[in-house]
Structure formats: C-alpha cells, structure tokens
N, C-alpha and C positions, 0 to 999 in steps of 0.2 A: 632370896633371903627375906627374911617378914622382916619390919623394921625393929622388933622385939632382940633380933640376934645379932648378934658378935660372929663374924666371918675372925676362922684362925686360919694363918698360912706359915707353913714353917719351910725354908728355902735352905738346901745346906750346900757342900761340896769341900774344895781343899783350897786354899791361900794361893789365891792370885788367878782364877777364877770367873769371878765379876757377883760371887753370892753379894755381895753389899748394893753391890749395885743394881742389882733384881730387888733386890728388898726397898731401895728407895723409889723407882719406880712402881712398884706396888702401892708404897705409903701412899705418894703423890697423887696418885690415881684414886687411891679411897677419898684422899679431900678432896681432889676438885668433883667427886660424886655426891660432896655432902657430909661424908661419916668424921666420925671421932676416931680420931690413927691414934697407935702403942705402936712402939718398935722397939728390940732387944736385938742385939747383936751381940755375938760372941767370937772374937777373933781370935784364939788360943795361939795356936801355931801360925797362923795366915802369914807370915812373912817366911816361914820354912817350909809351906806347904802343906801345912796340919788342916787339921778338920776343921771349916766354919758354919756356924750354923746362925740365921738368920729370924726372927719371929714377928712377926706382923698381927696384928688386931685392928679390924675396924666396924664399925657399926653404930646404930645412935649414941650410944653411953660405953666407954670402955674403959674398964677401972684398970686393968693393968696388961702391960706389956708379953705379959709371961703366957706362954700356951702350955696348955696342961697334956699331959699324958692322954694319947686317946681323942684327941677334940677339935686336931687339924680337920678343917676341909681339902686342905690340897698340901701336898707335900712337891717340893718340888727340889730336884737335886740332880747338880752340876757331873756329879762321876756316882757309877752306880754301886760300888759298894758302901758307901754315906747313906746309900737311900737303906741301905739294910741296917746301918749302923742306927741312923734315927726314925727308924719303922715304928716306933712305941707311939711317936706323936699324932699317927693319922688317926682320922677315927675312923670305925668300922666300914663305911661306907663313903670314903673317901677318896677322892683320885693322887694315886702316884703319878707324875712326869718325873721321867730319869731317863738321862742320858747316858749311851751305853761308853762315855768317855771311863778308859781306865789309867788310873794314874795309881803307879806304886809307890804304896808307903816305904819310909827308911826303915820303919822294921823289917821289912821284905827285901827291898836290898841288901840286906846288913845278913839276912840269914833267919832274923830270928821269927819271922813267920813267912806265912803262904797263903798268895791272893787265890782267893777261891776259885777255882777254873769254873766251877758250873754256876757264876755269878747271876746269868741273864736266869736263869733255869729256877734258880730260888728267887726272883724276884717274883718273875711268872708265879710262881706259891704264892709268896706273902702277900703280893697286893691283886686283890679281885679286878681292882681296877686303876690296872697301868696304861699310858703312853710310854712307849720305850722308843725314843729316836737317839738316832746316829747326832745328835747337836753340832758336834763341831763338823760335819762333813757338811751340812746342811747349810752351815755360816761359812762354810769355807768356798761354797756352791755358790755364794752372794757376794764372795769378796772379801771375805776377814773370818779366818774360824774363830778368834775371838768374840764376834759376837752369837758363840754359841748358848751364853749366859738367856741372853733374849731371843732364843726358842726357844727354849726350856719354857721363859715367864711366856711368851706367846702362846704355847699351850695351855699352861696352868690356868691363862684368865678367860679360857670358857668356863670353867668351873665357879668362876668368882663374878658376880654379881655387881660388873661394875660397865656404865658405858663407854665403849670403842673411844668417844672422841676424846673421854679422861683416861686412859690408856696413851694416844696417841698426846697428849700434852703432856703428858707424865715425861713420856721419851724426851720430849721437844725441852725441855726442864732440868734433864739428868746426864744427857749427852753433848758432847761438843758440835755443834753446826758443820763439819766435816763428817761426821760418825751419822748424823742426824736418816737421813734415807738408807744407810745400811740396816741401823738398827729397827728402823721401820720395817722395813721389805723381813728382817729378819723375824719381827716379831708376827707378822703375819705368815709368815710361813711356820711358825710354831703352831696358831691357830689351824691352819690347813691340816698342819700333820695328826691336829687331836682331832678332827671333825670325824 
C-alpha cells in the first residue's frame, strides 16, 4: 500500500459470530502500524442472529468511516452466504476469505426461503480470488471453534499491509489472557491456510 492510500476492509457474518471483534483487531493493528483507523459497525439483528457487517479504513489521512461500493481490498466473512450478500463491496481485484460456516436464516426455517445448496459453487464465480476454509473446524482442531472468527481475520491480513508484530499486539489487546495463545495459534493458522 503506498502511503498515498486508504486500505478498505469490510468483515461480515451473523450475530454472535465474533464480526466485532475481527473488526477491532484489525483497527488496533492499523494503529499500532502508524495509520489513521475509521470504523463503522452495523449490528442489525446481531442479538437474533441477523446479518453484521463490519467496515474498517486505515491509511495516512482517512476522512471517513464508510467503504464505498467496489473499493474493498479484502472482504472477509464469517458464513458464506453474507460473503454473497455483501459481494458489491470488494473491488475488482480483491480477496474474498469466507468460511464455508452455514447458518440458516429464520426465513429459511420459517419456510419462507431456500438456502442456496450450490453456495460454495457461486462463490467460486463471483470472487476470482477466494480463500474458502472450513473456519470453525480449523479453531475447533485448536481448541475452541469459536475462535473461528480469527482464521477468517488470519487469512485476510496477508492481504493487508500491516506488520505481524501489530497483528500479534492487536490480539494481545482484544482478547482475554486465557483466550490469548488460542487466538494466536488461531490466527496463524488462517495465514497458513491463505499462503
């Protein structure tokens, strides 16, 4: 990233998840690299399991919060039909990380839709350039599938322009001292699985 630009990240998934908390490790990490952090969070539904979606900026000068249509560098998202629902924000040449968690919406329980069976299949289309991991089998392979949230951000931040040891402080910053080396070994093995 020249110092001229604004890195956009937009992190989504469903209410209860850990999007929030990917998104503050990301911010964290852009400051102690130096940059000017925006963050926008959107919680809608998050306490019934609704869509959230996450927005991050950082870089020398950042006027605002908001990412625009198209202008993501990395999208990254918790269950994989979210990463289709906010596919508008990456830009062209952009990496998707999605995990292939499925979680059904209550319109789908209820009857009144149908989760797409050939999910993975359309992702493969829309994004040229996906990481698609199994997240929560991978955190669960570590000790805790909840921290499936940081694989996901473990992959995404090869994409992102920031150094490891402001990555690893970030963690150390956002997680409880018990959680501390799960979410470590976790996030490194998001990096593995994007290499």
């Amino acid at each position: 990233m020249s110092e001229a630009q604004t890195a956009s990240v937009v992190l989504v998934g469903v209410g209860g998840q850990g999007v929030l908390l990917a998104s503050e490790i990301t911010a964290r990490a852009a400051i102690l690299a130096g940059h000017q952090v925006k963050t926008n969070e959107v919680h809608g539904m998050a306490q019934r399991g609704g869509s959230v979606i996450a927005q991050v900026r950082f870089g020398p000068e950042v006027h605002s919060p908001l990412v625009e249509q198209g202008t993501a560098r990395v999208l990254g998202s918790l269950e994989r039909i979210e990463a289709l629902r906010y596919r508008p924000y990456l830009a062209p040449d952009g990496l998707a990380v999605v995990s292939s968690q499925m979680i059904v919406p209550t319109t789908v329980s209820t009857g009144q839709a149908t989760y797409p069976a050939d999910a993975e299949a359309r992702l493969r289309r829309v994004f040229p350039r996906l990481v698609y991991v199994d997240g929560v089998a991978e955190a669960r392979a570590l000790g805790d599938s909840r921290a499936a949230n940081i694989v996901v951000l473990g992959a995404m931040s090869l994409a992102l322009d920031l150094p490891m040891q402001c990555w690893e402080e970030a963690i150390k910053g956002s997680v409880k001292t018990r959680l501390l080396e799960l979410n470590l070994k976790a996030f490194q093995r998001g990096r593995e699985l994007a290499e």
